[in-house]
C-alpha positions, 0 to 999 in steps of 0.5 A: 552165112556159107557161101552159097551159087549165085550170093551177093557176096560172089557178085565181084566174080560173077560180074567178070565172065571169062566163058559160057558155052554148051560146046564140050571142046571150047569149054575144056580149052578155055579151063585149060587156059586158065589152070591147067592142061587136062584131059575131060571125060563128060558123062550124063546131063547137059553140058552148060559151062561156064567160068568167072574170074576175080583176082586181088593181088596174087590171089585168083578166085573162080566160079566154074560149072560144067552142067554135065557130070565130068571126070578130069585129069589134069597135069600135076600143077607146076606153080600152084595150088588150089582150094576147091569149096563146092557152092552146089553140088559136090566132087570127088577129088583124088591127089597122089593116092588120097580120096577126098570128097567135098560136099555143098558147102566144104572147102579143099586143099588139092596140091598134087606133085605126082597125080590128080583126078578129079569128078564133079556131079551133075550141076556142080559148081565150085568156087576155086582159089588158086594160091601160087607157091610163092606165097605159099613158101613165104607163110609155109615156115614155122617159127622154128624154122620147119616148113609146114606140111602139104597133103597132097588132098586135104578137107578143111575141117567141117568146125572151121568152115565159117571161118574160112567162108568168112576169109573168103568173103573178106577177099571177095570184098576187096574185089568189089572196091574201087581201083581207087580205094587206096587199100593199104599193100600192107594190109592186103600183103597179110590178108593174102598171106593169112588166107594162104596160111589158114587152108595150109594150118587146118588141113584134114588129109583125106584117107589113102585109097588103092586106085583112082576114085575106085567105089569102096567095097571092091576087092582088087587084085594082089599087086603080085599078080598085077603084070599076069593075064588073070589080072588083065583079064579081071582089069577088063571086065572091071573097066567094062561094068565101070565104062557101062554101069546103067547098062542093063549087062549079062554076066555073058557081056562081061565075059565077051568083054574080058575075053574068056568064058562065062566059066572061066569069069566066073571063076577069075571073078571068085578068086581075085575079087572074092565074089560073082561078076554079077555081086560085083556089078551089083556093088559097084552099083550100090557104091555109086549111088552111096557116093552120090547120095553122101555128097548130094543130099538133095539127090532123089534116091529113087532117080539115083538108084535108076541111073545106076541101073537098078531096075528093081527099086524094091531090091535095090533097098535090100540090097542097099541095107544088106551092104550098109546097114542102113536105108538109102533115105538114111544115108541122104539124109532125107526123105524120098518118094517110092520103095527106094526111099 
């Protein structure tokens, strides 16, 4: 059985709290004290934060949630890797230009050495195993000599799961033992070393995207015109749809927000990105839900489609099939109350 919030093979870590809080600033510092110096940008819901902590030999393992939706950017790590396994929940996971999406249940190889940024849904929680690059380097090498290959942010595949759930729970058994238990330190040595060597062996690196967690489906600006006044003007009005999404804006907010005139973003607006301010508003809308509804089955479609501001939930379906092709109760896989299901 997968690992799942609050199983009895998670008790080890659940027993040892490093934190729990609802204030914003203690939460980010203690996190940072633990993996590594970021910046936190918290979005909707409820901040209910807490962090537990086990460790066998060279391998630590955290339980961490935030309660409310977060987007983190943190610095390149310097002496580690990490695997993040959503228990509740999902994120989404950039590293140095490659997208990966980790839904309930999968686990990931986060391994940045330039950029990494990272958003976590509403009530996410996720099991983190830190490797340190010493270990890493040791089970790297083949036979032959050559080392294995990092990506930067990868998926354990889908089929090899279970046997990575079960590695874990092997590692979680461990700390349940006694300090008495006279395991061997060669056996401990080698499942150490095999579970470092397992998530390095079967890494399925996500694709490679244009810019940080961008939604899919919004065309950006030549890179040629990346330094131009068009380009920050368009940069602008991009920014202000993101930062105000569930906002209910005019095509004459956005044009204040860039700058220029509602003409004049009209005409930016076709010529960068292929369609109106307001096609492009709707889209990022259309994409934001599609994310949320892919990593969350059990989101509501209808609560989603709302959060994401539309207000019509009987356009907001046309629209949705028009984009996708498919309902959004499809896409979650699930049946959901109202027009929008």
């Amino acid at each position: 059985m997968l690992l799942r919030r609050g199983s009895e093979a998670l008790l080890p870590i659940y027993q040892n709290r490093v934190f729990h809080s609802e204030e914003r600033s203690l939460s980010h510092w203690q996190v940072a004290q633990e993996l590594a110096d970021h910046t936190i940008h918290w979005k909707r819901g409820t901040v209910d934060a807490a962090m537990y902590k086990g460790r066998v030999r060279r391998l630590e393992a955290y339980v961490l949630r935030y309660g409310a939706e977060v987007e983190i950017t943190p610095r390149p790590f310097d002496d580690f890797m990490l695997v993040h396994m959503s228990l509740r929940g999902a994120a989404e996971v950039e590293s140095d230009g490659h997208h990966v999406e980790v839904a309930e249940g999968r686990a990931a190889l986060v391994a940045p050495r330039r950029s990494i940024r990272l958003r976590w849904h509403s009530g996410t929680e996720q099991l983190i195993l830190k490797l340190p690059h010493a270990l890493v380097h040791e089970v790297s090498a083949r036979h032959d000599g050559t080392a294995l290959d990092v990506a930067p942010g990868s998926l354990i595949s889908s089929a090899l799961t279970p046997q990575w759930d079960f590695l874990m729970q092997a590692v979680l058994g461990v700390m349940r033992l006694p300090s008495d238990a006279n395991l061997s330190p060669l056996w401990l040595d080698d499942l150490e070393r095999n579970v470092a060597l397992f998530a390095l062996a079967h890494q399925t690196p996500g694709p490679s995207v244009v810019s940080p967690l961008a939604p899919v489906g919004i065309a950006v600006a030549d890179d040629r015109a990346g330094t131009s006044e068009e380009a920050r003007r368009i940069d602008a009005a991009l920014r202000f749809m993101k930062e105000r999404m569930s906002a209910p804006l005019s095509l004459a907010d956005i044009a204040v927000a860039a700058g220029v005139s509602v003409r004049t973003l009209n005409s930016l607006s076709n010529r960068h990105l292929g369609a109106t301010p307001m096609e492009v508003l709707r889209n990022l809308r259309l994409d934001a839900v599609r994310h949320k509804l892919r990593l969350n089955p059990q989101a509501s479609v209808t609560e989603t489609a709302l959060e994401a501001g539309f207000g019509n939930l009987g356009r907001f379906a046309s629209y949705y099939v028009e984009r996708f092709g498919e309902l959004p109760r499809r896409t979650a896989g699930h049946r959901d109350e109202g027009s929008a299901s």
